[in-house]
N, C-alpha and C positions, 0 to 999 in steps of 0.2 A: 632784698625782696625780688621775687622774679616775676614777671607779667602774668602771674596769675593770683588772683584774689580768693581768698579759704572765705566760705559761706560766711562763717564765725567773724568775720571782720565788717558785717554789712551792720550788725548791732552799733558797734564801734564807732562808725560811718556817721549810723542816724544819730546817735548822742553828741558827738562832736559837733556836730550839724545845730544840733538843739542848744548843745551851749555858747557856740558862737551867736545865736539870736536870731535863727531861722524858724519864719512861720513855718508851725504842723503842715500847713500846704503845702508851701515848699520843699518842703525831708521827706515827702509824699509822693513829689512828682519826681523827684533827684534818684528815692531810693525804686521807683519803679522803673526807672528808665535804666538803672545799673543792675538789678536783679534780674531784670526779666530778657530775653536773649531769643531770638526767631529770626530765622532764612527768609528769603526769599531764593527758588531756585526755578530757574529757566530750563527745560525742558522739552524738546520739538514744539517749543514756543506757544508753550503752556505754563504760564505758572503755577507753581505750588510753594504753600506756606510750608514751613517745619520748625518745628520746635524741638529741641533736643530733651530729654528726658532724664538726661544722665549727667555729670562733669566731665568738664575736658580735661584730664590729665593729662601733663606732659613729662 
């Protein structure tokens, strides 16, 4: 497996999650923090947020 994770595996993720005995909350807070992906970038020292739209393919 290469350091990148296929969308289709975050399903996988939360069930495995769930049958090991993890509160709904927990596979809540796990899977938002792993799905979800934003910059911060510096800029003549100005920040800006970004979010990418797309997949990284490598």
């Amino acid at each position: 497996m290469t350091g990148l994770v296929h969308p289709s595996e975050w399903t996988y993720l939360r069930v495995v999650m769930l049958k090991l005995g993890f509160t709904n909350r927990w596979v809540n807070i796990v899977m938002s923090v792993v799905t979800s992906v934003s910059f911060l970038i510096l800029f003549n020292e100005q920040k800006l947020d970004a979010k990418p739209t797309r997949e990284i393919c490598q």
